[in-house]
PyMOL Python script that loads the backbone (N, CA, C, O; Angstrom):
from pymol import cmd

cmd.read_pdbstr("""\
ATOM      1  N   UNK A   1      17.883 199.430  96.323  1.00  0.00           N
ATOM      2  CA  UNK A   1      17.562 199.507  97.719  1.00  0.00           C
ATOM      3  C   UNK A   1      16.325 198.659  97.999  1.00  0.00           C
ATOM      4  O   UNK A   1      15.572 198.263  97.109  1.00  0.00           O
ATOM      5  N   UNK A   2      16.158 198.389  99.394  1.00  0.00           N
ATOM      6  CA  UNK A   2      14.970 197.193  99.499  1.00  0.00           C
ATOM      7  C   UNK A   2      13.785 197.771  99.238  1.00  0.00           C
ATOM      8  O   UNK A   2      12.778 197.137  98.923  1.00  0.00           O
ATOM      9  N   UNK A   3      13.865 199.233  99.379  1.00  0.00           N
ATOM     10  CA  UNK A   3      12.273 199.863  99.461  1.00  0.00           C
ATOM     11  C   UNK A   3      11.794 200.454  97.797  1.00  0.00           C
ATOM     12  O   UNK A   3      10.947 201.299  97.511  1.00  0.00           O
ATOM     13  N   UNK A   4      12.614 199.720  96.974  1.00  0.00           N
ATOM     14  CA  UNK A   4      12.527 199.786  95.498  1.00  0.00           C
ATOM     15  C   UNK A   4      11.904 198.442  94.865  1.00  0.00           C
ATOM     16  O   UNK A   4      11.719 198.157  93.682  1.00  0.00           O
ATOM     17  N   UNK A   5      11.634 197.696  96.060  1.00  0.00           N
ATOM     18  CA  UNK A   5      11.124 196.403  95.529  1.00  0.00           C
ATOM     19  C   UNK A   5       9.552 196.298  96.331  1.00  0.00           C
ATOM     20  O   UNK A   5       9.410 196.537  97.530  1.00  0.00           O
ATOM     21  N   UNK A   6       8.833 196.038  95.734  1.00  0.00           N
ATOM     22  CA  UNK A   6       7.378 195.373  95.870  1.00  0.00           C
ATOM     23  C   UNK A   6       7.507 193.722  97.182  1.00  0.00           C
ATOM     24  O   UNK A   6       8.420 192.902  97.281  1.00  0.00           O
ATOM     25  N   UNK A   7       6.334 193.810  97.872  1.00  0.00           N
ATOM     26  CA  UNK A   7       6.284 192.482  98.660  1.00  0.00           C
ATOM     27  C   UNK A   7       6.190 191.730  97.672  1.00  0.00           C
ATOM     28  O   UNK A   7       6.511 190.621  98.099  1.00  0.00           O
ATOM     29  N   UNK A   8       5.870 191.625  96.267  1.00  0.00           N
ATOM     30  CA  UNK A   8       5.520 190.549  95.184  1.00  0.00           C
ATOM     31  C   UNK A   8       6.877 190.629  94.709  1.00  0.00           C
ATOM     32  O   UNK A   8       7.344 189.533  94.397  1.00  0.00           O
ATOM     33  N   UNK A   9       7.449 191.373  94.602  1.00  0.00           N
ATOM     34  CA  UNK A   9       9.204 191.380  93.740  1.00  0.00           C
ATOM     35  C   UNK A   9       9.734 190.527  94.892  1.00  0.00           C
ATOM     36  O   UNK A   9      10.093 189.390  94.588  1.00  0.00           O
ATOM     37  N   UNK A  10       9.855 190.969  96.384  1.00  0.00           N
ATOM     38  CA  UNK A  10      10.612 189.665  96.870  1.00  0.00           C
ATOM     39  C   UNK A  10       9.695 188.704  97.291  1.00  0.00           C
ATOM     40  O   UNK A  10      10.212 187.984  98.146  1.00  0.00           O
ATOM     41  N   UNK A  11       8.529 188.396  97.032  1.00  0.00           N
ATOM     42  CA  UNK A  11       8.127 186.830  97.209  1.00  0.00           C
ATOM     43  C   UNK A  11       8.489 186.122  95.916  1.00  0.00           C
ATOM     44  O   UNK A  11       8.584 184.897  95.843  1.00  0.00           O
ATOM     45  N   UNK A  12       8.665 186.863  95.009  1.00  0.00           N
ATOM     46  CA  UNK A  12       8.958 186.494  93.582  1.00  0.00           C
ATOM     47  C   UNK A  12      10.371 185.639  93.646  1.00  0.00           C
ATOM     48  O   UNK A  12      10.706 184.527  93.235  1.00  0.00           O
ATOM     49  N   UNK A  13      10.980 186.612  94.304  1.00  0.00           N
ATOM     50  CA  UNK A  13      12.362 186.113  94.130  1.00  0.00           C
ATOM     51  C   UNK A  13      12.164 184.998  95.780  1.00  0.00           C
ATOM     52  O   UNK A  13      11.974 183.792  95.623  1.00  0.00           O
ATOM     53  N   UNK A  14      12.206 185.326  96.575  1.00  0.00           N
ATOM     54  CA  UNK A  14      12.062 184.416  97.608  1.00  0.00           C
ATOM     55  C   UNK A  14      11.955 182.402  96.821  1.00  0.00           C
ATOM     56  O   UNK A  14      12.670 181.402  96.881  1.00  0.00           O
ATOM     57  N   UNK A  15      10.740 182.743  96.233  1.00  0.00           N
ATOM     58  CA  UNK A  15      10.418 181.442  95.313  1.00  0.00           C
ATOM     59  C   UNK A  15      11.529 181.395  94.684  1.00  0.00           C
ATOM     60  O   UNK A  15      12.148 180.537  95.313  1.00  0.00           O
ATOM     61  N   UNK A  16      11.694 181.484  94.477  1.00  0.00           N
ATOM     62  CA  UNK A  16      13.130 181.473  93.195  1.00  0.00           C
ATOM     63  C   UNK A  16      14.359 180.749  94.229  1.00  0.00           C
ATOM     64  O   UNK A  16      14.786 179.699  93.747  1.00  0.00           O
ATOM     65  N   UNK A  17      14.734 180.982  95.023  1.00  0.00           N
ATOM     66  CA  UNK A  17      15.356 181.150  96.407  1.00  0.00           C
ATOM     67  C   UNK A  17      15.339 179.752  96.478  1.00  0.00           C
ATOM     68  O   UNK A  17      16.172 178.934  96.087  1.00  0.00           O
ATOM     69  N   UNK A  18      13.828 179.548  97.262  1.00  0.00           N
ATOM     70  CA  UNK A  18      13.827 178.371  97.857  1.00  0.00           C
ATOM     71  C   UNK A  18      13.009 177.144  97.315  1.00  0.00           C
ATOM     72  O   UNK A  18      12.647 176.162  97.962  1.00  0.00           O
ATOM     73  N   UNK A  19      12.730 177.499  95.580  1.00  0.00           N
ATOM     74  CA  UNK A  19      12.779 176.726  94.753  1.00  0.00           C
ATOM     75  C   UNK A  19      13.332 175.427  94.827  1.00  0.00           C
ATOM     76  O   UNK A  19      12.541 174.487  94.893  1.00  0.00           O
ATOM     77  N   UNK A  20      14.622 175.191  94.829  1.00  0.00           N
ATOM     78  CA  UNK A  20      15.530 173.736  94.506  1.00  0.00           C
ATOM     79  C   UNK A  20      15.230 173.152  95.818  1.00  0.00           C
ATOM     80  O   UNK A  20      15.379 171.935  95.933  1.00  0.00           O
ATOM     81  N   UNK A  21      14.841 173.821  96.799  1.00  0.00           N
ATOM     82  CA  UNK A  21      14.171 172.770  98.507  1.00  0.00           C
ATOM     83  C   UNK A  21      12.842 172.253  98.124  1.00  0.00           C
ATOM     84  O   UNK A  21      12.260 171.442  98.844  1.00  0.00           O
ATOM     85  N   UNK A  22      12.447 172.596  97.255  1.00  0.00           N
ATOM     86  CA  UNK A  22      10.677 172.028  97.574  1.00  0.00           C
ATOM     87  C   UNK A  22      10.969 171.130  96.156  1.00  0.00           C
ATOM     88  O   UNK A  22      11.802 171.159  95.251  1.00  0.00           O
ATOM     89  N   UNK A  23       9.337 170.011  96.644  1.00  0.00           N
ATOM     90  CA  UNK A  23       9.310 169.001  95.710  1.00  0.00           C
ATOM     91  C   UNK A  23       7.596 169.280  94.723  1.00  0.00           C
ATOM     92  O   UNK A  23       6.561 169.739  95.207  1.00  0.00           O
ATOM     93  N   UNK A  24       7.780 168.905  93.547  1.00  0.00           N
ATOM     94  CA  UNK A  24       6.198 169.269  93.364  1.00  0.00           C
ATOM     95  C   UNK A  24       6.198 170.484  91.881  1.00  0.00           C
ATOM     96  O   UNK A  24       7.254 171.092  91.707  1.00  0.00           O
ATOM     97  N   UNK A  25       5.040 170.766  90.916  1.00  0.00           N
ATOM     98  CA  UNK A  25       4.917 171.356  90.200  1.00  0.00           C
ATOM     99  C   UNK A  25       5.334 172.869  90.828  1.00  0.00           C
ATOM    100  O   UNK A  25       4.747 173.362  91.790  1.00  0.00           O
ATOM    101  N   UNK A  26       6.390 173.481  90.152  1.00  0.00           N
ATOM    102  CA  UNK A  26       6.377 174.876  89.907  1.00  0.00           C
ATOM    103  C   UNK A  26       5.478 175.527  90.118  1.00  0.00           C
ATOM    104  O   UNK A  26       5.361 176.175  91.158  1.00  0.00           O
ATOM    105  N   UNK A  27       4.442 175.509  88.973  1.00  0.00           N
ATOM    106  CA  UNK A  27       3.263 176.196  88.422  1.00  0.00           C
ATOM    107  C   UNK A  27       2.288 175.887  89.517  1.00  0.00           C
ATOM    108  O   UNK A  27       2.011 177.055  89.791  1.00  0.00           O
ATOM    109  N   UNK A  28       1.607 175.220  90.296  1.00  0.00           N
ATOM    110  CA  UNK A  28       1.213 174.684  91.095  1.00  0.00           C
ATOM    111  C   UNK A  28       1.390 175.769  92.752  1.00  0.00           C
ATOM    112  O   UNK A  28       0.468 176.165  93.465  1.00  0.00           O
ATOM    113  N   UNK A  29       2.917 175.996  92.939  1.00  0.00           N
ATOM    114  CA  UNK A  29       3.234 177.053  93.866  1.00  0.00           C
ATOM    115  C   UNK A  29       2.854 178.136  93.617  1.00  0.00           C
ATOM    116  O   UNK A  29       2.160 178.745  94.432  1.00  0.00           O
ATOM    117  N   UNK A  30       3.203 178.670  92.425  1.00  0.00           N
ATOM    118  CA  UNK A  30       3.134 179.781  91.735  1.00  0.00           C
ATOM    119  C   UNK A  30       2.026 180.191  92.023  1.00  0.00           C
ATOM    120  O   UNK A  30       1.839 181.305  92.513  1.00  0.00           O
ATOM    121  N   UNK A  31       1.019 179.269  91.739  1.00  0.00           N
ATOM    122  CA  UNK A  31      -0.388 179.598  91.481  1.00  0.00           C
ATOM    123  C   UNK A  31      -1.013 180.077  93.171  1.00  0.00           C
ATOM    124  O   UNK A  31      -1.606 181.103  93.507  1.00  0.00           O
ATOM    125  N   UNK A  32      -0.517 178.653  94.143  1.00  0.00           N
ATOM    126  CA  UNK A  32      -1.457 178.827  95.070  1.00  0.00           C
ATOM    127  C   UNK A  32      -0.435 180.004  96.087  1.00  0.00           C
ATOM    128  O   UNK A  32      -1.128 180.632  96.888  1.00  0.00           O
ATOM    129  N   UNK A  33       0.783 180.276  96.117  1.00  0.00           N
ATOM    130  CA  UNK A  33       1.534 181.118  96.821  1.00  0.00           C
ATOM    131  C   UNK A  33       1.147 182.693  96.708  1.00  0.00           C
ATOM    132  O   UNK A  33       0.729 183.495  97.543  1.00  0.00           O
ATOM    133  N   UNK A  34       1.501 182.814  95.151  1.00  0.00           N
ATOM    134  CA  UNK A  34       1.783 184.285  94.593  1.00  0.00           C
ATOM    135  C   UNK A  34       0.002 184.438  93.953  1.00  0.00           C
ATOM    136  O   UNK A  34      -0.446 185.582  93.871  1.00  0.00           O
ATOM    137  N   UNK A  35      -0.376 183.943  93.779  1.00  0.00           N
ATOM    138  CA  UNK A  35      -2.035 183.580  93.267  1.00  0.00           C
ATOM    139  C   UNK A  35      -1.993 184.252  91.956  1.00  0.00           C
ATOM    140  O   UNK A  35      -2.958 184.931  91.605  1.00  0.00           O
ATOM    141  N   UNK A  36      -0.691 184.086  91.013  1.00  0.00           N
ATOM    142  CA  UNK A  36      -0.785 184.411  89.622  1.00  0.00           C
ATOM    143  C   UNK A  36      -0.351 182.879  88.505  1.00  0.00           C
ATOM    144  O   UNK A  36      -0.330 181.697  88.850  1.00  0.00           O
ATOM    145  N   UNK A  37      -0.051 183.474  87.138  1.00  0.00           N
ATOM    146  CA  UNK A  37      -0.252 182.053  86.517  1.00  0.00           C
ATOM    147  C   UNK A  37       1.381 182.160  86.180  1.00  0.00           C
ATOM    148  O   UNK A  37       2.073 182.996  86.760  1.00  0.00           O
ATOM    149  N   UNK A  38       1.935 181.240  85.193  1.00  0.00           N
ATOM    150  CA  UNK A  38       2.940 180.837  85.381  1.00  0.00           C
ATOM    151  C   UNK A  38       3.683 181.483  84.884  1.00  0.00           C
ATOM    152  O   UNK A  38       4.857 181.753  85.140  1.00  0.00           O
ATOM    153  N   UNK A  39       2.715 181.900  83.784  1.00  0.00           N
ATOM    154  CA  UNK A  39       3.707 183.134  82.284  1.00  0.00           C
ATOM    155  C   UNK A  39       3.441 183.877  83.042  1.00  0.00           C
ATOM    156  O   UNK A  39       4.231 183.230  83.729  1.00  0.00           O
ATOM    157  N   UNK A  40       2.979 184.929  83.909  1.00  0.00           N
ATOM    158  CA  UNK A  40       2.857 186.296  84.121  1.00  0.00           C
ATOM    159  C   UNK A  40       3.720 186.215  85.154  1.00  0.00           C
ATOM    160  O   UNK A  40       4.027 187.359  85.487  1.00  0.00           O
ATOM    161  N   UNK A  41       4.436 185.128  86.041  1.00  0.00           N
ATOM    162  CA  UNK A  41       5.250 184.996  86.989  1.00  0.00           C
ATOM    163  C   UNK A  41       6.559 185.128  86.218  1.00  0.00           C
ATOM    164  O   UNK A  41       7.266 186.099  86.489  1.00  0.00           O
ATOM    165  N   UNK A  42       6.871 184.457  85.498  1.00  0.00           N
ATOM    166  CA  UNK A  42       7.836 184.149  84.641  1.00  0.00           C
ATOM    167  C   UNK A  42       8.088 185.393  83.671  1.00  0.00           C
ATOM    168  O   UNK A  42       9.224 185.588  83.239  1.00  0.00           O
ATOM    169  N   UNK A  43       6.808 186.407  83.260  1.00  0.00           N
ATOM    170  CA  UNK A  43       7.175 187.826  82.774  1.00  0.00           C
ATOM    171  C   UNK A  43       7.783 188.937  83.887  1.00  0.00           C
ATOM    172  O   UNK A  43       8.605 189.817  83.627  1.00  0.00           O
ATOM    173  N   UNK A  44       7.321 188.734  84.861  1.00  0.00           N
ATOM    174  CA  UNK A  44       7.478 189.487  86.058  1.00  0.00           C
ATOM    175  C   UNK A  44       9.194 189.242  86.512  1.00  0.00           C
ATOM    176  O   UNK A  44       9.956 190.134  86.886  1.00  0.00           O
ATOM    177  N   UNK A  45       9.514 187.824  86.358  1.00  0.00           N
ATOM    178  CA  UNK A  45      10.575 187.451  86.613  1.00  0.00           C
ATOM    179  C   UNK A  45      12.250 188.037  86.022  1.00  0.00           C
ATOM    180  O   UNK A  45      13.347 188.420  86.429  1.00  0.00           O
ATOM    181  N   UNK A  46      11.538 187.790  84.909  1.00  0.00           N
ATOM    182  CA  UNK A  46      12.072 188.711  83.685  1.00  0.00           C
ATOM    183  C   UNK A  46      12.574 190.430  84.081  1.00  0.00           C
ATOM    184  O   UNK A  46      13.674 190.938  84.301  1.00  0.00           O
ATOM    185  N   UNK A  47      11.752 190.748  84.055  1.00  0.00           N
ATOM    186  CA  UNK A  47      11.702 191.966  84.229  1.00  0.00           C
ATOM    187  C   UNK A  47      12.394 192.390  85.553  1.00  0.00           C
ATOM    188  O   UNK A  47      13.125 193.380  85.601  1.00  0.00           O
ATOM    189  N   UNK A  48      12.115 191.545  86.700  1.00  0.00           N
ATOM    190  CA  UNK A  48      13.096 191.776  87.854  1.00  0.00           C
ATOM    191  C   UNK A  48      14.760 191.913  88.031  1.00  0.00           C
ATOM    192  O   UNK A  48      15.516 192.683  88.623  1.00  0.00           O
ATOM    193  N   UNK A  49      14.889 190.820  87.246  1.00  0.00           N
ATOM    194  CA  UNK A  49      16.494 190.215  87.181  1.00  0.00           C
ATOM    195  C   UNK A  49      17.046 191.370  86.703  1.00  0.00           C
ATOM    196  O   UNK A  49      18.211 191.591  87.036  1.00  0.00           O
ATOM    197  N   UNK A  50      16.436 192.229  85.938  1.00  0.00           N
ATOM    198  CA  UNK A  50      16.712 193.207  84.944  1.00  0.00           C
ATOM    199  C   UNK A  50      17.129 194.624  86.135  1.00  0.00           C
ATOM    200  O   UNK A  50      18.005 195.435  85.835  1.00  0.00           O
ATOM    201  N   UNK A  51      16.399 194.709  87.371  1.00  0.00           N
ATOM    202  CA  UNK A  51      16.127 195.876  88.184  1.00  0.00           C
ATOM    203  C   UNK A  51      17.719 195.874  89.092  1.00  0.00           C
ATOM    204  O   UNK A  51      18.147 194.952  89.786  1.00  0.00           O
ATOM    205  N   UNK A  52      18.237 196.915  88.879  1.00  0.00           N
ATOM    206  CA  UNK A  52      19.283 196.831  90.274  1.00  0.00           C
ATOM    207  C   UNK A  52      19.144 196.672  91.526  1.00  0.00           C
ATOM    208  O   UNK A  52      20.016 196.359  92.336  1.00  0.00           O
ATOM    209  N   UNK A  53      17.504 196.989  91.797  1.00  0.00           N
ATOM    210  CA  UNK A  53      17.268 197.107  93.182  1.00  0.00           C
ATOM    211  C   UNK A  53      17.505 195.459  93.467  1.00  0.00           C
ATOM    212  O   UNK A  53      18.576 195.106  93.959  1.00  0.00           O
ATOM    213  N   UNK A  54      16.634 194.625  93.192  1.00  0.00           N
ATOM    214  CA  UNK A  54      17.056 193.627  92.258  1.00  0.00           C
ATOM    215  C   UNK A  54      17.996 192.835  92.895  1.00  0.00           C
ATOM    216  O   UNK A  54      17.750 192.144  93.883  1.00  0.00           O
ATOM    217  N   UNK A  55      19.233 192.939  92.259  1.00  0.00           N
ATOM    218  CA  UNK A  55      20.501 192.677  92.164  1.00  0.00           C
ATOM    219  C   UNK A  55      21.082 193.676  93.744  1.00  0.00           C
ATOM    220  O   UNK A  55      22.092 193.219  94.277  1.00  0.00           O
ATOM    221  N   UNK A  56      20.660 194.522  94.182  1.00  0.00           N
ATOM    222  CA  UNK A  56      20.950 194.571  95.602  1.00  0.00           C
ATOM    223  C   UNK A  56      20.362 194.029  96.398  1.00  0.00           C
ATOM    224  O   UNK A  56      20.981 194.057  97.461  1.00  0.00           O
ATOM    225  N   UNK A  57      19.346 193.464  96.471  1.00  0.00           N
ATOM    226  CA  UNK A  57      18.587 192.353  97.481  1.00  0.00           C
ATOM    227  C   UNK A  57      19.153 191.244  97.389  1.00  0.00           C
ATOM    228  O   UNK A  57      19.027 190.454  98.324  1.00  0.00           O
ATOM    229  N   UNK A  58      19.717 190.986  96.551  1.00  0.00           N
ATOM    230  CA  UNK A  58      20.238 189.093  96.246  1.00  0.00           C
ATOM    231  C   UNK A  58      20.967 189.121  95.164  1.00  0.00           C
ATOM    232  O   UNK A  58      20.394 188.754  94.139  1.00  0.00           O
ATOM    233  N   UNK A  59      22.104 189.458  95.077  1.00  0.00           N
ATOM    234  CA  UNK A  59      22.992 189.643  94.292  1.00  0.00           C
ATOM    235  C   UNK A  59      23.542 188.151  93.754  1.00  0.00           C
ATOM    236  O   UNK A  59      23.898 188.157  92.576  1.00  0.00           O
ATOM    237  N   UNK A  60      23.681 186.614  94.610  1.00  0.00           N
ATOM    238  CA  UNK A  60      23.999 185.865  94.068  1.00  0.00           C
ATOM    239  C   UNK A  60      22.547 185.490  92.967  1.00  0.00           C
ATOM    240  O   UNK A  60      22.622 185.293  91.755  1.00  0.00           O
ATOM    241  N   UNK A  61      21.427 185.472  93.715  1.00  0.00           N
ATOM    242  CA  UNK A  61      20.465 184.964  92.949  1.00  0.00           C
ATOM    243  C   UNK A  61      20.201 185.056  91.438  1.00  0.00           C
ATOM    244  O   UNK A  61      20.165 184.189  90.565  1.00  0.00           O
ATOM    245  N   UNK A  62      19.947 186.990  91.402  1.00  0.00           N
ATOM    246  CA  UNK A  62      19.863 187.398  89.945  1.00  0.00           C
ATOM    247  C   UNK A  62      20.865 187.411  89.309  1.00  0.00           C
ATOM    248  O   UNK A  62      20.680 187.622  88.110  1.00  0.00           O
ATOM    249  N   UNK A  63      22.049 187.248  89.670  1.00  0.00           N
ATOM    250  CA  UNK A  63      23.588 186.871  88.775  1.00  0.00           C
ATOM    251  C   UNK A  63      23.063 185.181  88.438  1.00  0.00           C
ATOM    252  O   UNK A  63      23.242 184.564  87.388  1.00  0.00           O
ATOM    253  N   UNK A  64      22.757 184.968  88.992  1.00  0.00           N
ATOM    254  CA  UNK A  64      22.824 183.410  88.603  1.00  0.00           C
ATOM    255  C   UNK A  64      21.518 183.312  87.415  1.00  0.00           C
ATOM    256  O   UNK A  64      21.623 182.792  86.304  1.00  0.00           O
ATOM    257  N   UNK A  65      20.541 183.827  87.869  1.00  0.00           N
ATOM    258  CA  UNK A  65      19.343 183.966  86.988  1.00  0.00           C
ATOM    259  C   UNK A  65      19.904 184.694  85.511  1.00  0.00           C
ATOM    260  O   UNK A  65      19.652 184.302  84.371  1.00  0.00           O
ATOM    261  N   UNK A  66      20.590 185.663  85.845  1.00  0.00           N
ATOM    262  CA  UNK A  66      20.570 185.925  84.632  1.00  0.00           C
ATOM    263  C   UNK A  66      21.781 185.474  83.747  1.00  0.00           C
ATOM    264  O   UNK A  66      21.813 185.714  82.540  1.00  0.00           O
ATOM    265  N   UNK A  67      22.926 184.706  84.512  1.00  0.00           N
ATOM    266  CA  UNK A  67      23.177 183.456  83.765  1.00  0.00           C
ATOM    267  C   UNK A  67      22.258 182.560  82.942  1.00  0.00           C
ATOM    268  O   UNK A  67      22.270 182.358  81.728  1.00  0.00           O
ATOM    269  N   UNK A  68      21.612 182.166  83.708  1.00  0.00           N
ATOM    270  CA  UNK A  68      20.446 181.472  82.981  1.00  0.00           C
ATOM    271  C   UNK A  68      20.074 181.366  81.817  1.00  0.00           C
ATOM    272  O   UNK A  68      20.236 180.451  81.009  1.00  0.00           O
ATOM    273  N   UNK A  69      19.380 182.680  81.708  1.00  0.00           N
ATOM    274  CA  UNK A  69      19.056 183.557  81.055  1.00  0.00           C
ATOM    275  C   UNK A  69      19.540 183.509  79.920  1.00  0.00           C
ATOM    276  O   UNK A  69      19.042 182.854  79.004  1.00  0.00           O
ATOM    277  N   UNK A  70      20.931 184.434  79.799  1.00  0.00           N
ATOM    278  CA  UNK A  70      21.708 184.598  79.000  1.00  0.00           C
ATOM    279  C   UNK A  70      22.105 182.895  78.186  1.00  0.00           C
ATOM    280  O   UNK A  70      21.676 182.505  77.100  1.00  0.00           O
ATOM    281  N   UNK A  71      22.722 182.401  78.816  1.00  0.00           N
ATOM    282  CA  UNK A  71      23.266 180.560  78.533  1.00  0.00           C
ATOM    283  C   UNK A  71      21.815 180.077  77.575  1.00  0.00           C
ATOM    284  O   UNK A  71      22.103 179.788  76.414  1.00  0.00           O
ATOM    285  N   UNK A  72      20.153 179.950  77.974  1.00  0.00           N
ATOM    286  CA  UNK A  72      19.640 179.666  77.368  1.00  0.00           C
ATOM    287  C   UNK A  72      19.428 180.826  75.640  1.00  0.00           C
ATOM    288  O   UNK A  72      19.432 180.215  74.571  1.00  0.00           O
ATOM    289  N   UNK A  73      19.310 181.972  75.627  1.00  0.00           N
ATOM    290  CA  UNK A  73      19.306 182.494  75.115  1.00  0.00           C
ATOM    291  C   UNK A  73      20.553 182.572  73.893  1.00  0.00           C
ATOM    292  O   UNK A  73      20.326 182.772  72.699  1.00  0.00           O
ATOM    293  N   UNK A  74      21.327 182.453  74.242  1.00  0.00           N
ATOM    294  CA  UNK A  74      22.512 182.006  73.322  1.00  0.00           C
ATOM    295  C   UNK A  74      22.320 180.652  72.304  1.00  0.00           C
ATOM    296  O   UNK A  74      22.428 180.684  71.078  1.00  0.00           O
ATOM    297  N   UNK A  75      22.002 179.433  73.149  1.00  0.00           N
ATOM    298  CA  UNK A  75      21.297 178.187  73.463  1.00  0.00           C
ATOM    299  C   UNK A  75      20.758 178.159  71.875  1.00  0.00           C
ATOM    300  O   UNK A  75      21.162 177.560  70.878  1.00  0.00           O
ATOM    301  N   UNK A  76      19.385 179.319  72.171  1.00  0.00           N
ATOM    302  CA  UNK A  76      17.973 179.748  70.903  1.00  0.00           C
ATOM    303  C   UNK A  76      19.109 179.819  69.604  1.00  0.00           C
ATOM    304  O   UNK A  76      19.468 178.981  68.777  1.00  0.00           O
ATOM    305  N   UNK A  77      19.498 181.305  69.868  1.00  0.00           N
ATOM    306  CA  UNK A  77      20.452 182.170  68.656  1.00  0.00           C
ATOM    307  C   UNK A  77      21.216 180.733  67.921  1.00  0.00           C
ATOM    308  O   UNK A  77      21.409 180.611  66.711  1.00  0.00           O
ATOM    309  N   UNK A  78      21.521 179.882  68.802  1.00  0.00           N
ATOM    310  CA  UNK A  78      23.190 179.202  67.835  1.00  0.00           C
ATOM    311  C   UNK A  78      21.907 177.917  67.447  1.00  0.00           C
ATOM    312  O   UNK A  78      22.320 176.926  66.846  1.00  0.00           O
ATOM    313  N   UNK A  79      20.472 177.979  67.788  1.00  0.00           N
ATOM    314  CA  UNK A  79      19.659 176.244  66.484  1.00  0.00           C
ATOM    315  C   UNK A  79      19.438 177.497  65.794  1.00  0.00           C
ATOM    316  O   UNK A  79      18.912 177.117  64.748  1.00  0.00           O
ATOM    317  N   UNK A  80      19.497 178.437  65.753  1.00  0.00           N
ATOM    318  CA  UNK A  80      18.210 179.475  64.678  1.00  0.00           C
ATOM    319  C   UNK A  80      19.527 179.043  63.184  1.00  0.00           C
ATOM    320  O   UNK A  80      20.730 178.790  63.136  1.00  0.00           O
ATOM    321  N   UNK A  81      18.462 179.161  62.240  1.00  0.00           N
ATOM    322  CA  UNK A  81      19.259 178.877  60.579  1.00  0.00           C
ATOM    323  C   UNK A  81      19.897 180.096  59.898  1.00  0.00           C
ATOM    324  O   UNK A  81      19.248 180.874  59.198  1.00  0.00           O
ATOM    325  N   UNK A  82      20.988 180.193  60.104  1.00  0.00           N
ATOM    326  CA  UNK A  82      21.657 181.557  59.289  1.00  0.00           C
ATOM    327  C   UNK A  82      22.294 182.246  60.480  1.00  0.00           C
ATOM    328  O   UNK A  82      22.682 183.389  60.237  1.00  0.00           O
ATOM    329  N   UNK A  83      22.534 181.690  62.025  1.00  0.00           N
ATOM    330  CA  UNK A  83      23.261 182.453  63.260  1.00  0.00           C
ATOM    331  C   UNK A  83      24.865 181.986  63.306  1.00  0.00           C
ATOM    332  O   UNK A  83      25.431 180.926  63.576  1.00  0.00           O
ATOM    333  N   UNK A  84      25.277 183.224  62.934  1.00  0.00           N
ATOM    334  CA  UNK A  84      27.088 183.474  62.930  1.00  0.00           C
ATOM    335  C   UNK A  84      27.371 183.922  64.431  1.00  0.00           C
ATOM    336  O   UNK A  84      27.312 185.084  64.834  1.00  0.00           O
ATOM    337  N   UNK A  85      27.625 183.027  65.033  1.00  0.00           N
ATOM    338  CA  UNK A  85      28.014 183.183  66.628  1.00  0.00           C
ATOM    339  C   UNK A  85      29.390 183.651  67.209  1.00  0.00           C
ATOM    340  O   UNK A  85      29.553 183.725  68.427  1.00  0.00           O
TER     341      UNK A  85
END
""", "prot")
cmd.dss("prot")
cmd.show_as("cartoon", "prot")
cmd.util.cbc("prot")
cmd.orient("prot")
């Protein structure tokens, strides 16, 4: 539900959103928008995709994110030495 999310959970995701429109460092927005650093955005991020509330605010977004997610993570597992996929 929306009132399960923080104004920082959806500016979080908002960025995320309207990310691929803007030109310019990431980290740079991050910083002067949300006024945090890039890893603690990116932990936070994490942790969202994860929330149902989440996934009821923007259901294409965090499906897609956690495509992402998942695709890179697989990505890791299949260079690691000794991964039976």
């Amino acid at each position: 539900m929306l009132g399960d999310l923080s104004e920082r959970d959806r500016a979080i995701l908002a960025l995320e959103t309207a990310w691929p429109r803007h030109s310019g460092a990431k980290e740079e927005v991050i910083r002067t928008q949300l006024g945090m650093s890039a890893a603690r955005y990116y932990q936070l991020l994490g942790r969202l995709i994860e929330s149902e509330a989440a996934l009821e605010y923007d259901p294409m977004l965090v499906r897609r994110l956690r495509r992402i997610r998942d695709a890179r993570s697989f990505q890791r597992a299949a260079r690691t030495p000794g991964f039976v996929g």
